[in-house]
N, C-alpha and C positions, 0 to 999 in steps of 0.2 A: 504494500500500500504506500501511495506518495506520503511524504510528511504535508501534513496539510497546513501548517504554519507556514511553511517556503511557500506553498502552491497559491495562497489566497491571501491577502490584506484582511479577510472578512476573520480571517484563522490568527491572523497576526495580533491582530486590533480586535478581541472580543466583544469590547463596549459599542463598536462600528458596526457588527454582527449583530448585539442587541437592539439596535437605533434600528437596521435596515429589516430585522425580523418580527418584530414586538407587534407590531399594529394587524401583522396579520393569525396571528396566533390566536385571537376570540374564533373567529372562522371555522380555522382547521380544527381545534380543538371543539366546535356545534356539529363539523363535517364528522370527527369522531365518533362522538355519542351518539351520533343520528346511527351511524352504523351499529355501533353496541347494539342499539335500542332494536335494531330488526333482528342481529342473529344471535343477541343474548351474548353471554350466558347474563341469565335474568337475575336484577338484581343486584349486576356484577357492585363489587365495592372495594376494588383494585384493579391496580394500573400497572404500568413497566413503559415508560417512554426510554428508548434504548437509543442514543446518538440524541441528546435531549437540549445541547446544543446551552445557550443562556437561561432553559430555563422555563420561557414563558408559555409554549405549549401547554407543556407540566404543571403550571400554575394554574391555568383555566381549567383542566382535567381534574385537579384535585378538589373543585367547585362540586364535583361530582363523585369523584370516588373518591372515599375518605382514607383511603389507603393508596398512593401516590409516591413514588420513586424514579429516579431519574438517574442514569448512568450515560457519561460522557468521555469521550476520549481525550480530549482535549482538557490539563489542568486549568488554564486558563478563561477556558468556558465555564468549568466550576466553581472556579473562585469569583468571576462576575453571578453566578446563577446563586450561591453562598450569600453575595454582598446586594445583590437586589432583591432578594429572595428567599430571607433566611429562613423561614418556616418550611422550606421545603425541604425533602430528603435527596439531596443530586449527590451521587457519589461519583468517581475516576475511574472508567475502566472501560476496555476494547470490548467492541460486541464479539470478538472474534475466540474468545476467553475468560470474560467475564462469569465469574459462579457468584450470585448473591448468598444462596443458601435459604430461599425462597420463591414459592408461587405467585403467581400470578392471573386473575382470570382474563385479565388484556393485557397484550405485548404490543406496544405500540415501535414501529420504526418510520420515520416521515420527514419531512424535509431534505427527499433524497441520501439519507446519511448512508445507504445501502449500497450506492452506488459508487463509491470509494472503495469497494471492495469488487477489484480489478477479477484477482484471478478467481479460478471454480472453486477453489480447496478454500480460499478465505469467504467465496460466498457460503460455500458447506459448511464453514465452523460459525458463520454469522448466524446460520438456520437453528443450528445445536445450539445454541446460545438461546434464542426464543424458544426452543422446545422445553428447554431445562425449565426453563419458567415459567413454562404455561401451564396452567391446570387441565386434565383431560375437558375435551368438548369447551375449552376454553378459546378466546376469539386472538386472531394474532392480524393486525392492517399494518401496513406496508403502501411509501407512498416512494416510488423512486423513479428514474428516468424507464419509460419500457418505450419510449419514439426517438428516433435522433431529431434533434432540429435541422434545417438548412444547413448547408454544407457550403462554407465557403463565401457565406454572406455576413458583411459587416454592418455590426447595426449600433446606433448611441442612444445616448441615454445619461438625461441628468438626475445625479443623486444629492442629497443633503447628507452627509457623512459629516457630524460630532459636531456640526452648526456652521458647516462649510461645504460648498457647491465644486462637485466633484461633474467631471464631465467623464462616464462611462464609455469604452469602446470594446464593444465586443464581436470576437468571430470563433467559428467553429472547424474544426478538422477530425479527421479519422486518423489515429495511428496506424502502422500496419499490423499491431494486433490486434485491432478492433477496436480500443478504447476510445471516448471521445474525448477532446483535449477542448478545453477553453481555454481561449487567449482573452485576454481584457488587461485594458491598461485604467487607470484612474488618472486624471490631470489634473490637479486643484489649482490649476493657473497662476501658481506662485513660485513655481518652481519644483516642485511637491508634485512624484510621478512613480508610480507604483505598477509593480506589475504584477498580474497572476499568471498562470499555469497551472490547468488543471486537471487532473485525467481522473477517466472516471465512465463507467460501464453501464451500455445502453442492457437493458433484461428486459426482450419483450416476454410479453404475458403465459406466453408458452411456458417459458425458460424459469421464470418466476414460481411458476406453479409445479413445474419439474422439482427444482430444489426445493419447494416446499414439502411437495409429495414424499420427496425423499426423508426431510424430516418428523414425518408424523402429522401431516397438517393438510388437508381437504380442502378444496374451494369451496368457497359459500355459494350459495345460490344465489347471484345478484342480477339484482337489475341494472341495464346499462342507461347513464353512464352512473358509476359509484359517486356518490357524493363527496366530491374532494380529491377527485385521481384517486381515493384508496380502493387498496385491493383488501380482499379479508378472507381468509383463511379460518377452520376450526380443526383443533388440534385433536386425532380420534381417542376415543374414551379410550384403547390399550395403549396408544402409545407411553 
């Protein structure tokens, strides 16, 4: 997996990750529970947001499930999710390895964080990773890249980053092993000019559902399109 501090400003600058993610987190986290709420498990009263980033997903979720945990790769993402967030439970640790030592009736992974995990053998330990924690017939959403964008099209875009006007440029390429890489530069017009580099692996739905399968985990019966790009999975009562 790329070190995602080199590869993004957004990974660099945690508080610029929380600035540019916050406002959309009430959403995804109604996109959520609308999902619980049709395939159960009824009731649920625990959560597991895995790659949980600053935070604030987690926060809106635990509005709801009174039992709310969050685990981040990133120490820097927890120590901002710690200092705006101290009620919450956000621990340190790769989805790739992580053991809590506890269940879960929702494994949450979303905001793409899935798709950092380049090769098969890291998507297969990220799978084992939700499986350990999910309670049998327990629900597991997933919200990650399964389309590539335009290939080769450069597009902008101005951001407010930390109360300063950043001018986005972004374009898109394929590796030759398939990964797709973003390039984006930021220009704060001061002089002040960042770059990313990011790779990171297109799972269409097929492929998603393969590795899930593998893990112990069943497509839900959904209706298209899922509320929120999530996909949702139930984990079978033996596994």
């Amino acid at each position: 997996m790329e070190d995602l501090e080199v590869a993004s400003l957004l990974y660099r600058e945690p508080g610029f990750y929380a600035e540019m993610t916050d406002a959309a987190a009430p959403k995804i986290a109604a996109s959520i529970a609308a999902v619980v709420r049709l395939y159960g498990p009824i009731d649920a009263v625990s959560v597991l947001d895995v790659g949980c980033g600053t935070g604030a997903i987690l926060e809106q979720l635990a509005k709801t499930y009174s039992h709310a945990v969050g685990v981040d790769l990133l120490p820097g993402m927890v120590e901002v999710a710690s200092e705006k967030r101290a009620h919450l439970d956000v621990r340190c640790g790769d989805m790739r390895t992580a053991r809590l030592g506890e269940v879960f009736e929702v494994v949450v992974c979303v905001g793409n964080a899935l798709s950092y995990m380049i090769r098969d053998q890291d998507v297969t330990a990220a799978f084992a990773t939700f499986a350990k924690h999910c309670v049998p017939a327990g629900l597991l959403l997933i919200q990650t890249l399964t389309d590539f964008p335009k290939i080769g099209v450069t597009k902008e875009s101005v951001a407010l980053v930390a109360g300063r006007t950043a001018k986005a440029t972004v374009n898109y390429r394929v590796d030759p092993d398939g990964a797709l890489v973003t390039n984006r530069t930021w220009d704060f017009g001061d002089g002040q000019v960042e770059q990313d580099r990011i790779r990171r692996r297109v799972l269409p739905m097929t492929e998603l559902s393969n590795f899930a399968a593998a893990a112990g985990f069943r497509p839900a019966d959904w209706p298209e399109p899922m509320p929120g790009g999530v996909a949702a999975f139930v984990k079978h009562t033996g596994a």
